[in-house]
PLY file of the C-alpha trace (Angstrom):
ply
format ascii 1.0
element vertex 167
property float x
property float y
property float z
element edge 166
property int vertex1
property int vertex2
end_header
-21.12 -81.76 22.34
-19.91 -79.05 19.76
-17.74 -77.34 23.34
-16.58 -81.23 23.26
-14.95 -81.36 19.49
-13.76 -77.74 19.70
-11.68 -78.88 23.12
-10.19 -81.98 21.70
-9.76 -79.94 18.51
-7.79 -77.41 20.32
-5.92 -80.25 22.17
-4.63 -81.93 19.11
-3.70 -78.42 17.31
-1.38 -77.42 19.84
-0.02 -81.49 20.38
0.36 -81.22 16.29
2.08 -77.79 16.64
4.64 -78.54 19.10
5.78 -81.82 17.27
6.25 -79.57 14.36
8.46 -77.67 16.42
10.25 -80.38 17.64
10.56 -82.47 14.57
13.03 -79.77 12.57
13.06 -79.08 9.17
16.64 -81.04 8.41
14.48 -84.40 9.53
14.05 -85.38 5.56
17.19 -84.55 4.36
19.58 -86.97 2.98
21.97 -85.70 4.96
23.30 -84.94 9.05
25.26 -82.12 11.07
27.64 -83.75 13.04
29.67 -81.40 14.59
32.55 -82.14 16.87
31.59 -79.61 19.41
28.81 -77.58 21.26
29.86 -74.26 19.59
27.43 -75.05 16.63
24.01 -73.20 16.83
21.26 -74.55 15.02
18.42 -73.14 13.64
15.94 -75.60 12.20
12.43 -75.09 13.57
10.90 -73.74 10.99
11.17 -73.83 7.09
11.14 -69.69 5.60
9.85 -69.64 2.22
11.84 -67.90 -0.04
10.54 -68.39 -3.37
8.40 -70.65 -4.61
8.87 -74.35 -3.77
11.90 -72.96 -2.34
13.06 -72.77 1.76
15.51 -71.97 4.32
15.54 -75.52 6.12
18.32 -74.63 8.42
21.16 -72.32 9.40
23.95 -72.93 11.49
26.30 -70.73 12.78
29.52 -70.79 14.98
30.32 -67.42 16.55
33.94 -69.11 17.58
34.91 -69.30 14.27
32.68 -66.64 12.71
30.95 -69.37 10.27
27.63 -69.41 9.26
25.86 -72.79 7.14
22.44 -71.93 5.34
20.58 -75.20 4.01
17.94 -74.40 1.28
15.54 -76.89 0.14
13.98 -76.37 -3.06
11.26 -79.15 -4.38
12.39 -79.81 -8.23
10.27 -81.45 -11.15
11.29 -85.11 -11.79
12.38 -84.54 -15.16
15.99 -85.66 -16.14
17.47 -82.10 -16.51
16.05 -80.68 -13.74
19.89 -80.53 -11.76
21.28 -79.37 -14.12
18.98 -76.30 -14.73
18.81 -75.87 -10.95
22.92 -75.24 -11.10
22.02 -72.72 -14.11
20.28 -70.97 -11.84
22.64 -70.94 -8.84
25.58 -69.97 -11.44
22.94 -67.26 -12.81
22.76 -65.64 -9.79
26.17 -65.67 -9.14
27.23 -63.57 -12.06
26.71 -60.15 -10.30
29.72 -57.54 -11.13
30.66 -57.55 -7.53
30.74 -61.33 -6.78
34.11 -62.84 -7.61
33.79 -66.69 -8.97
36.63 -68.51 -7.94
35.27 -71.82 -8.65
32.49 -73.50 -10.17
32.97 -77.18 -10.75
31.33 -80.76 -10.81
32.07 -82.82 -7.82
30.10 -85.43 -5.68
28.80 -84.85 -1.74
27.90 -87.52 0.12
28.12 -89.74 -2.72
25.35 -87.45 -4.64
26.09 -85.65 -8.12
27.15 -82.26 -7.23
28.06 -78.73 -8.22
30.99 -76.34 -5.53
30.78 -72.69 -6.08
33.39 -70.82 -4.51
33.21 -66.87 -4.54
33.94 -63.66 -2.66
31.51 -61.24 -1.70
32.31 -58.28 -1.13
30.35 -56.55 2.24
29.96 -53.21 3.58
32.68 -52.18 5.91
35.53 -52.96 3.81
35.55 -56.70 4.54
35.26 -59.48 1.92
33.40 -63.04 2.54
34.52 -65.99 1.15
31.81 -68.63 0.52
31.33 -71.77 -0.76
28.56 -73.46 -1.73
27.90 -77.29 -2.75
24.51 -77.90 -4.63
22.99 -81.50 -5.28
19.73 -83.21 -5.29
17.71 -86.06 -4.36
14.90 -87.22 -7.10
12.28 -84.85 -5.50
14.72 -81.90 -3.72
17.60 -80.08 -4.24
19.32 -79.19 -1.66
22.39 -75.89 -1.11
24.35 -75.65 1.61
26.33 -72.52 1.74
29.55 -72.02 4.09
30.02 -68.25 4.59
32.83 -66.82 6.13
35.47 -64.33 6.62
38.26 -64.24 3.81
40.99 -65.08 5.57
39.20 -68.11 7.33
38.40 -70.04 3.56
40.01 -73.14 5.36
37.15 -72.88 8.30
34.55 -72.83 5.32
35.88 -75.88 3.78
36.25 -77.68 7.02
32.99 -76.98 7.58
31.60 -79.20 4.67
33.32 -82.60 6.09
30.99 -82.10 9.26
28.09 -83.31 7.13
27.24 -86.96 6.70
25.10 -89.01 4.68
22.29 -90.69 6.43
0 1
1 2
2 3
3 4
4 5
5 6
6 7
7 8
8 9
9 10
10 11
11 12
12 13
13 14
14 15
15 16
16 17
17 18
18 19
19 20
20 21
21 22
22 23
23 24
24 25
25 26
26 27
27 28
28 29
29 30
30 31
31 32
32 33
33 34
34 35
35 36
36 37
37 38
38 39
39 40
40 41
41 42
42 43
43 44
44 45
45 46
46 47
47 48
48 49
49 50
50 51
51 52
52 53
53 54
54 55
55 56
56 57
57 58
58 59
59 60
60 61
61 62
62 63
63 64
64 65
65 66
66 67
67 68
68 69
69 70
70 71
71 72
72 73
73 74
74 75
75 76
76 77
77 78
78 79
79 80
80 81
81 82
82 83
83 84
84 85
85 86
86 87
87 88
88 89
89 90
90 91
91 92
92 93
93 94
94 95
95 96
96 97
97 98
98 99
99 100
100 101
101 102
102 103
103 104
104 105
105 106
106 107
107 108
108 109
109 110
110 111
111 112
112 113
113 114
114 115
115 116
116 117
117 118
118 119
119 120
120 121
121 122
122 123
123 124
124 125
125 126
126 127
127 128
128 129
129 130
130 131
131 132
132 133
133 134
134 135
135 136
136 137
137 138
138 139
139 140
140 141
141 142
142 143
143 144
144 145
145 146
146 147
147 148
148 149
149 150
150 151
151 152
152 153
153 154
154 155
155 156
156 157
157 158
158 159
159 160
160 161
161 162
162 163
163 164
164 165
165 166
């Protein structure tokens, strides 16, 4: 009897596991990746913690156009500021001496309230990357998708952002 439960146990565990696997971690976001082509990799089996409450959901990458898309998911407090301290944070972090701000502005994504950052990072080897990021949130989540990129492809990054769409 007891061999009986730990079998079926066992048998559900690894059924459980590999629809975990299969289900991806982009599943409950508000959001798609539709991209035109089969060049896009993605990379959305598991979630890597980061921080507390906070994850890599996804990242994407395109070794065509030397792009790569990182989707964070962090769970947020349901309290009426909580966006806005959330960009704080993202702007916060972005004031490093060696990150250049080129833009930090309120805009909308997928019809959601949103905040673009737009900065260069500067990376060993003498080469610069130009990223931009959009930042918004659902009542429960926020959500940052980052497009990173060489400097000279900052229309590639941009492009890269109209590939999303709202489910």
């Amino acid at each position: 009897m007891l061999n009986t439960r730990l079998l079926v146990l066992s048998l559900l565990a690894a059924v459980l596991t590999a629809y975990a696997v299969q289900a991806g971690t982009l599943d409950d976001a508000p959001f798609r990746f539709a991209p035109p082509t089969k060049d896009w990799k993605i990379d959305d089996a598991n979630l890597r913690q980061i921080g507390p409450g906070s994850y890599i959901a996804a990242m994407l990458s395109n070794s065509n156009l030397n792009l790569t898309v990182a989707i964070l998911k962090t769970e947020m407090d349901s309290q009426t500021n909580a966006f806005d301290e959330f960009c704080g944070g993202a702007r916060n972090s972005l004031s490093r001496s060696h990150i250049k701000v080129l833009l930090d502005e309120p805009t909308t994504f997928l019809n959601f309230k949103a905040r673009r950052f737009a900065y260069e990072l500067p990376r060993p080897g003498g080469f610069t990357n130009y990223n931009e990021t959009v930042v918004f949130a659902t009542p429960t989540t926020a959500w940052t998708i980052s497009t990173i990129g060489l400097q000279n492809k900052t229309n590639d990054v941009r492009h890269a952002f109209q590939l999303f769409q709202k489910k």
